[in-house]
Structure formats: C-alpha cells, structure tokens
Phi, psi and omega in degrees: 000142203247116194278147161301345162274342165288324150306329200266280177335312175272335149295336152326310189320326202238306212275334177301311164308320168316315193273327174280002152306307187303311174327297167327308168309299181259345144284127208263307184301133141283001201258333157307342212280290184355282191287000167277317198297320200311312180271046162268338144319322179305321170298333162280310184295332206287309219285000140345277205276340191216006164285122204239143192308150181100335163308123200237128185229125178285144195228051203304326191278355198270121140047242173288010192119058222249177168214169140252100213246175164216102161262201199281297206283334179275345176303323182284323182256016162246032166269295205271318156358309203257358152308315192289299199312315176266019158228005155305304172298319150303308165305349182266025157281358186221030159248174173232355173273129182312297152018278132001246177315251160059263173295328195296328200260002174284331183284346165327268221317304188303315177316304195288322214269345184288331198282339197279337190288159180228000191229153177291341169235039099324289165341299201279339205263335171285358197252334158275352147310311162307298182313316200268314197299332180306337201274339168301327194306275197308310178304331202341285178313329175109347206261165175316310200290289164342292191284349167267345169306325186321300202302287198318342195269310178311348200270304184311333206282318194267025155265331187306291184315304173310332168281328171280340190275331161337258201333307191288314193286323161287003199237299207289318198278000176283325185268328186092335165281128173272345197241149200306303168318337204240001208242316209296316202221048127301172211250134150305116189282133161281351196291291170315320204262000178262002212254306179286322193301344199263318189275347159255355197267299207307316194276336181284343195103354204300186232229121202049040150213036154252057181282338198248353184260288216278006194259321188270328170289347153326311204264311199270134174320184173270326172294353173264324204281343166300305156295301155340302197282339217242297186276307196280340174321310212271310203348298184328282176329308173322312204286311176283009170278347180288303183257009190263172160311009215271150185099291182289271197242186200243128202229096210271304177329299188304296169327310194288334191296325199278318171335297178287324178294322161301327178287315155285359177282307201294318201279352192268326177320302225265328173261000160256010159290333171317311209271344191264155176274337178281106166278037178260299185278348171283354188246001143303285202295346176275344152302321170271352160301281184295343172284305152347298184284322164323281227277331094032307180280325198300299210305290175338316182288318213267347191264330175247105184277311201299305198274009183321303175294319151320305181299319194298327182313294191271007175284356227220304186265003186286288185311333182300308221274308187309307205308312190298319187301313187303309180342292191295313152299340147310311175262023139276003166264000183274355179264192196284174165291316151340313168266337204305334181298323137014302180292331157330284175344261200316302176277000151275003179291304171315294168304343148120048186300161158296157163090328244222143181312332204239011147267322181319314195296273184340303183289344181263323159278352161264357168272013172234023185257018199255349185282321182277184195296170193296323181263339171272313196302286183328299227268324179278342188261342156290319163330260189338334214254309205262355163262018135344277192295306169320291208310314189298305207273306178332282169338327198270324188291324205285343181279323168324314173282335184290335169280004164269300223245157172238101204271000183237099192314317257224136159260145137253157193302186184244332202294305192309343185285291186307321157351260196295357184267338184284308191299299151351291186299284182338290204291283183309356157292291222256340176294106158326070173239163182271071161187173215242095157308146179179153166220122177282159202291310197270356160293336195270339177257343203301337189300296142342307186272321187270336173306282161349298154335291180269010161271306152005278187293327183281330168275357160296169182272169333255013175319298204291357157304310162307298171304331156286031156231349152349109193277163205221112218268102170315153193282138181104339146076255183286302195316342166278337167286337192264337167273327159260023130281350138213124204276151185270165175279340188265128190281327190275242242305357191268294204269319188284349177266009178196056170266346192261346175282324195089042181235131175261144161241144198289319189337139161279166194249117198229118167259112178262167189293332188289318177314315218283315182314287198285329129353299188299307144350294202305312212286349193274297169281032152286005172290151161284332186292338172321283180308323241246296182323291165338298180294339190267339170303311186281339164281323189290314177291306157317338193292301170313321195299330219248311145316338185257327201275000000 
C-alpha cells in the first residue's frame, strides 16, 4: 500500500531542487548554499529505494492536468540519474559562479521531471526545458571556443524540439490521449517513428546530428560534464522506449533502419575518437559509439516484439553500467596526475574486462542478435566480436592522453572517484532486473590481448613514427566542413577553435553594424536574471502552443 509519505517523497524529487532555485535566487550569500547544493539530488536517490513501483502522484492543477510516477524502466534511469547528479553536486562546490549553480539546478530539477512524467506534455516541456538550460552549462566559460559550441548544441537543441514537438501533437491527436500509458498499444505510424528516431537521435549522436556532443563536452566544467554526459544522454534512449512502438507488432523496416544507424553510429564514434586529441572530446565520441550499440537493441526490440522485455532488462543494465562508468571516467581526468593511473581500472571495465558490466553488457545483447533475420544475425555477432577491439583501443588512446594531458583547471580529490567506480561494479551486479548476468571469460580478453598487442605495436619504431603524422579530426568532425561551406565571419573564433587542428582560414576579419547589434544582445541576456526571466517566457510559450493545438 503506497502511503503520503511516499507521495510526499516523490514530490520531493522535484520540489527540493525548486527550492534551493529560490534560495538562490532570492539569496544573496553563497557561502551557506554549498552543503544545501550538495542534497539537491538526494531526494531522487531516496525515492529509488523507498518508492515502491507503481507509485503515483496527480499534479491536477500542473499545466493540462499532469501526474508523476516511477515503473521499472524510470526506477532504472532514475537511479543512476540520480547518482550522477549528486556527485555533480559536490563538484559544483568548486564552481563559484551563481549563475552557474542556477542553470545546474534547473536542468536538474528538468532531467528528473522528464523520467518522472507520466503525461506527454509533462515530458516535453521537462526534457526541452533540460536541453535549452544545458546551454548556460556549455557557455559558462565565456570563452570563444565556449561560445561556438553553445551555438552549435543550440541550433541543434531546436531543431531537436520542433521535431519532437511535430511527433507529440501527431501522437496526442491520434491517440486521443495525454497520458503515456494510454500511447502503448496505438497502431504504428511511420511518420512517429521517423520523426523520435530523428528527435531524440540529435541527443542520442546519431550520425550527422552529434555535432554538438564532442564540441560541449569539451566546453563544460566536471560538475556539468558529469551528469550530462552520463545521465542526461540516455534520456534519448528513455524517450524512444517511451515512445516507439516496442513490444507490440514486428517492424522488419524499422529494425533494419535502426540496426544500421546503430552500427554506423558505433563505427563512426570508435574511428574518429582515434583522431582526437582531447580526451574529453574522445569520451564524446565513445558515447556516441555506445550508444550506437543501444540503438542495435532498439532494432532488435522492434523486429521480436514477444522478446521485448528481455531487451529492455538488458538496454536497462546497459544504460546503467555505461552512465555510471563515464561518469566515473570524467572524474578521473579531474585528478592529479599521480592518481590519474586509476583510470586503467575503469577503462579496462570499458573495454569489456571479464566478469565487469562492459562484457556482461555486451555478451547479453549480443545473445539477442540471433532473433534477427539470418543476414542481419551474421553481420551483427561479427559486429559485436570487433567492436570489442573498437572499444579496447579507443580506451587505450584515451589513457594515453589522459596521462599528458590536464583537461581541468579545479583537481578534485580520488574519494568521489573510487565511489562511484565501486558503485558502477556494485550496481550492475546487483540492480534487480530480470535476467542472468554472465560473460565468456575467453570472448571477453581475447579482444583485450589484441588491443595490447596492437598498442604495442603501433607505439614502437617503426609504425609510430607514421602515426604521429596522422592528421587528427577536430571535435564536431562535420561541423567543420559546414563552416567552410559557410565561413563564419569572425575570424578569432575561428582560428582559435581549431588552432590545435592547424586548420587555416582565408577570410579576413570583418566588423559590422550587425555584429556590433548581436554582442551587444549576448551581452545584455548574459546576466543570468535576464536570461533566467527569457527561458521562463519560452516555456510559457511552449505550453501555450500545446494548449491551443
């Protein structure tokens, strides 16, 4: 029996983060703030654990009428959510800007109210509400370089929105329904299904729409790039188990579309992840890698609907094990150097040590690739054996760089680290879902020994000489051919975002009246109470859209 106090908890989840907004807001001392920022999280982890499924809370007077719930798959993503999220908040002791702390506790507050909805524009207004406030995350610094990711993740965030708010309005009049439960056993539209692969795919990465994740994870402090990366990513994954079609009838078209888009995702990940130089923007593109592989399981679900709950278990301990595992490798580039050898542990976990979440993962989803037709199964259980080896080797470049380079002005301490690296192994053992972890011991190093092998070789004379003349692919990839087929006008943002590329440009540098106008503007909503007023406006106004419509 599910008690008020258990209601009162899971509205916790949302009204606490409210409030420490207001504080914020209407408090002028920070220095009390801190140890409140710390628990704004807390109340979503509680509510994990002491929430009992099924739990439900009506929100009658909330927009059309909205409510909040927790079943297995938001119990799931909102456990490691909320994980991240509360060791975010300790590192954001060592940002200092209000501002800042701010955008950090809105996209909280939005991320939690998205896993939490139970109604469709509930969903939509928390998950573009999350998407536009990241864009304070990613500006923070100020710097050029800052500010063309912003642009690119904004060009990206609204286009994303406009296709989902399409899909939602094309769902709701079809179905006759506002609420998520009642959208499941609709008859499937390709239209729908073309319309969330594209609109949750620009977040998932998908391949010439991840333009914007290796350029903002770059960009962002560790107390943003932590949780982002780890937690607000899989949303995408949330949003198509939420909205696809799975389960119900068998979709040979779709399966294949997602298949190939998962493949090409991974492959595109693990080889220009090779080429960067960042190890920042290399654990973007291994996001977009693995997510590749997510979106594989989708194809798989939409082609056996009878075998669905077996896939969602393990797209379900997959997304747990990556979110925590990044999580956790982000904040090992934040430590001295002395420790950063630490980061072996995690990235051979990644790479698919035995026994460990990223063999577990793998071998259980690659034991479902035998449901699809005879030519797609071949093609995937040879996929599955070599993106092992992708994987093993990304990991092997990113330790490379991580022991040159110190990608964090801020050191944080090794206790948050080993945390969450203890927690990650614990939890993907141990998280209750309905299916039997297992790995073969010897599928899971041979993969290993040839990474070895071939670091080996490749870092010796005389390969490695050749390979230090390799040219090396700035983070965002295509996004750099799309500036120069339309060159931007300001030359020092230009030069200064890929000055580590070598990359030249001819254009002179030319100032206009227009320019001077659009400065002025950044500079005028760069107050946060400006900007803060602007977003609540632009929410209000989606709301109106989704009421009129």
């Amino acid at each position: 029996m599910i008690t008020a106090y258990e209601d009162l908890l899971l509205l916790s989840t949302l009204l606490w983060p409210l409030v420490l907004i207001g504080l914020i807001v209407f408090n002028r001392s920070q220095q009390n703030l801190n140890r409140l920022l710390d628990t704004a999280a807390l109340p979503s982890l509680l509510a994990v654990f002491f929430c009992p499924l099924e739990t439900e809370v009506n929100l009658a007077w909330l927009l059309l009428g909205s409510a909040i719930g927790i079943d297995e798959t938001s119990r799931t993503f909102l456990l490691f959510s909320s994980i991240l999220w509360v060791f975010g908040s300790y590192l954001l002791r060592l940002e200092n800007d209000k501002g800042f702390k701010l955008w950090y506790l809105i996209t909280l507050l939005s991320s939690m109210a998205a896993i939490l909805a139970k109604d469709i524009p509930l969903f939509f207004l928390s998950y573009a509400m999350m998407s536009l406030s990241s864009f304070g995350l990613i500006i923070y610094k100020r710097s050029l370089e800052a500010r063309r990711a912003a642009i690119v993740y904004l060009l990206s965030v609204i286009l994303g929105e406009m296709i989902l708010l399409s899909a939602m309005l094309i769902l709701v009049n079809s179905t006759g329904s506002i609420e998520l439960d009642h959208i499941i056993d609709r008859e499937p539209q390709n239209i729908l299904i073309f319309l969330f692969l594209i609109g949750f795919g620009i977040k998932a990465g998908i391949p010439l729409l991840h333009m914007a994740l290796p350029l903002s994870y770059q960009q962002m402090p560790l107390a943003a790039v932590v949780p982002l990366a780890g937690a607000v990513l899989h949303l995408a994954l949330y949003g198509w188990i939420k909205f696809l079609p799975l389960g119900q009838v068998s979709l040979p078209f779709w399966s294949q579309t997602f298949v190939l888009i998962g493949s090409t995702s991974f492959t595109w990940g693990i080889l220009v992840g090779l080429l960067q130089n960042d190890p920042r923007s290399l654990l973007a593109y291994s996001s977009i890698s693995q997510m590749g592989l997510m979106t594989i399981g989708l194809g798989i679900g939409l082609y056996n609907p009878e075998h669905w709950p077996l896939i969602l278990s393990i797209l379900l301990l997959y997304a747990l094990h990556h979110s925590l595992l990044k999580g956790n490798l982000f904040i090992g580039l934040g430590l001295n150097m002395q420790s950063r050898y630490f980061l072996i542990f995690p990235a051979l976990i990644f790479a698919g040590l035995p026994f460990f979440g990223g063999a577990i993962v793998k071998t259980l989803l690659k034991e479902q690739t035998h449901f699809l037709p005879e030519i797609w199964s071949s093609f995937t259980v040879l996929f599955f054996a070599l993106s092992s080896v992708g994987t093993g080797l990304l990991m092997a470049r990113f330790l490379y760089l991580a022991f040159k380079q110190q990608p964090y002005d801020t050191l944080v301490k090794p206790l948050p680290f080993f945390l969450l690296l203890a927690l990650s192994i614990f939890i993907t053992w141990f998280w209750p879902l309905e299916l039997e972890r297992h790995s073969s011991v010897w599928g899971a190093t041979w993969p290993i020994l040839l990474v070895v092998v071939i670091c080996w070789i490749t870092y010796h004379p005389p390969l490695n000489r050749y390979l230090h003349k390799l040219p090396s692919i700035p983070p965002g990839d295509i996004i750099i051919l799309l500036e120069k087929l339309w060159p931007c006008k300001n030359q020092e943002l230009d030069d200064s975002s890929h000055s580590e590329h070598h990359l030249k440009d001819d254009l002179t540098p030319q100032n206009n009246r227009l320019e001077v106008i659009i400065s002025n503007i950044e500079q005028y909503i760069g107050h946060w109470q400006i900007a803060l007023t602007l977003f609540m406006m632009l929410v209000i106004v989606l709301f109106g859209l989704l009421v009129l419509v």
